[in-house]
C-alpha positions in Angstrom: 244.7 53.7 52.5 247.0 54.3 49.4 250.0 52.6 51.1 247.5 49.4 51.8 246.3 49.5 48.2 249.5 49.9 46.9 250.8 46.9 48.9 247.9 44.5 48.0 248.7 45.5 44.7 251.9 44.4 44.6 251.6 41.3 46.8 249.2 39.9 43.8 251.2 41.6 41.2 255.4 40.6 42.5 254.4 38.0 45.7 257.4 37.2 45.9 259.4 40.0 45.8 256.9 42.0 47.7 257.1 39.2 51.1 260.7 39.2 50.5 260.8 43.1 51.1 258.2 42.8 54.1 260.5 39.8 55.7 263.6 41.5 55.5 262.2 44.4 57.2 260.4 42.9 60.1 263.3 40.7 60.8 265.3 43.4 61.2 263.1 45.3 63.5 263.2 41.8 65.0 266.9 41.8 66.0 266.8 46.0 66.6 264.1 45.1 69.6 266.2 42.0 70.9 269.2 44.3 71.0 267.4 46.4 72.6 266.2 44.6 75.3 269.8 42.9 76.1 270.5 46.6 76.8 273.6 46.5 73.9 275.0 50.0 74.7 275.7 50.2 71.0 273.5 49.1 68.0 275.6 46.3 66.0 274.2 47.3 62.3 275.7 44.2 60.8 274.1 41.7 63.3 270.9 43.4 61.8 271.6 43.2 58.2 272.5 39.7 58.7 269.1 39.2 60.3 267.6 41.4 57.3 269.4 39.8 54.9 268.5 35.7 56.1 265.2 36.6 56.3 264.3 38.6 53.0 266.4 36.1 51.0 266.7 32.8 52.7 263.7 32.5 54.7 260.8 34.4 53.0 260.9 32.5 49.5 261.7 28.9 51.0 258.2 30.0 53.0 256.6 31.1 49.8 257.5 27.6 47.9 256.8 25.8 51.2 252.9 27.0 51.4 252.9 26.4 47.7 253.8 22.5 48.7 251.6 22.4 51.6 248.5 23.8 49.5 248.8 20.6 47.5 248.3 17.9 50.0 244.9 16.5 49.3 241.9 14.6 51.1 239.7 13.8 54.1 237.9 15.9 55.8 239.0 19.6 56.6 239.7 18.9 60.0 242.0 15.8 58.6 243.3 17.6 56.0 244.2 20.4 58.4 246.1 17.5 60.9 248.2 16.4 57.7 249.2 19.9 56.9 250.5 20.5 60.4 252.3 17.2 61.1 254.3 17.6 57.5 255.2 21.1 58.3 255.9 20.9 61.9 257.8 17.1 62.0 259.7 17.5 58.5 259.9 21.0 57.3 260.3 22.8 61.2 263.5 20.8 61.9 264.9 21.5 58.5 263.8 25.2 58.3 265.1 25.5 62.1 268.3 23.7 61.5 268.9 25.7 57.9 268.7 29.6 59.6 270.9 28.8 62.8 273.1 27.1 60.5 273.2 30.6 58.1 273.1 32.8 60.8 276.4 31.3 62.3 277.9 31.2 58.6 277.0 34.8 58.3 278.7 35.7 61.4 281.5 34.9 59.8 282.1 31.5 61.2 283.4 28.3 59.7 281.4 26.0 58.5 282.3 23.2 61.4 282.1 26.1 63.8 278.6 26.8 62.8 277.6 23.0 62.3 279.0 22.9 66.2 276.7 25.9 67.0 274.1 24.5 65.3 274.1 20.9 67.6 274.1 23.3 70.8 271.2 24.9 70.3 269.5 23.2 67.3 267.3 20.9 70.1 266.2 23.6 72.3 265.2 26.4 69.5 262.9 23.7 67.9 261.7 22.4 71.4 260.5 26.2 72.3 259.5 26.8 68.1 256.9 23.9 68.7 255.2 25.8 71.2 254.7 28.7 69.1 254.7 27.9 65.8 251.7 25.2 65.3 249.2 27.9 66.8 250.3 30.2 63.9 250.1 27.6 60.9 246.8 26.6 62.3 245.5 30.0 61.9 247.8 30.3 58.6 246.4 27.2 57.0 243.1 28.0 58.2 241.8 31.5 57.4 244.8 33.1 55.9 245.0 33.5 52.3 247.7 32.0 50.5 249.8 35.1 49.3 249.2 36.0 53.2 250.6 33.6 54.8 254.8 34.6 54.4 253.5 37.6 55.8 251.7 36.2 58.9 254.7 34.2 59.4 257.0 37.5 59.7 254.7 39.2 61.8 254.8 36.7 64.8 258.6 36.0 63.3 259.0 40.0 64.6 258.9 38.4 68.2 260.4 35.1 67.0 263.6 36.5 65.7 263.8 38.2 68.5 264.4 35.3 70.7 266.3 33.5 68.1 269.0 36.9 67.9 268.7 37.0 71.8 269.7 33.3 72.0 271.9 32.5 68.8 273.8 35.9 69.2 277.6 35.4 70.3 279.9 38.4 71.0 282.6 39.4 68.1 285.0 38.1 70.3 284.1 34.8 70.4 283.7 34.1 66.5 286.1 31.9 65.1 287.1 33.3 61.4 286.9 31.2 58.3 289.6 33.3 56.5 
């Protein structure tokens, strides 16, 4: 009960720094458990701290000013108000957000930036395709019963199985990584 107090404490204390922590965490046990799965007969520790590192800086506070935006969209009924919430984040922030992380992930792999703009085209249409079945269950619940300094955390607890998917699919072997130096 300590650890829980101490962690509410510092969620309404340092938000911020407090989801970033819990992000880059989760992501990485994220990308351990995809690795895992693939049956990788070795652990690839930068792979992970890439993951980490995306998800407790990049990811985690463009969430925490995103559900900061989306808490100030006004009007109509709750059910309404609800629909516009959805539609903003899941038809102009998902594509964006989506695009952004394969995009980073690539350039942290060490690949050029046309490289990883390439990678990105490849798989940018199916990892938002298979993100729309997912992720609008979670922001309904998010928007809905979740409290605000809550809701970056939500986000990387279903992200633990996300990520997961997202290492499993955007993953490329060392070999195939073209350098930018």
């Amino acid at each position: 009960m300590r650890i829980l107090r101490f962690f509410q404490r510092q969620l309404a204390i340092r938000p911020l720094p407090t989801q970033m922590c819990i992000a880059g965490t989760i992501s990485g046990c994220g990308d351990g458990f995809a690795q895992y799965m693939s049956s990788n007969k070795e652990w690839d520790k930068w792979r992970t701290a890439r993951f980490s590192f995306l998800s407790s800086c990049f990811m985690a506070p463009t969430l925490f000013i995103w559900f900061r935006v989306l808490e100030k969209v006004k009007g109509g009924s709750r059910t309404l108000l609800l629909a516009k919430k959805l539609c903003i984040d899941q038809l102009c922030f998902s594509p964006l957000f989506n695009a952004a992380i394969l995009f980073n992930l690539r350039f942290l792999q060490h690949q050029s930036i046309g490289k990883s703009y390439e990678l990105l085209k490849e798989d940018w249409l199916n990892i938002y395709a298979t993100s729309l079945k997912v992720w609008p269950f979670v922001q309904i619940v998010n928007l809905c019963f979740i409290p605000l300094n809550y809701r970056v955390i939500l986000n990387q607890v279903v992200a633990l199985f996300w990520n997961s998917y997202l290492s499993y699919t955007t993953q490329r072997p060392i070999d195939h990584i073209e350098q930018f130096y």
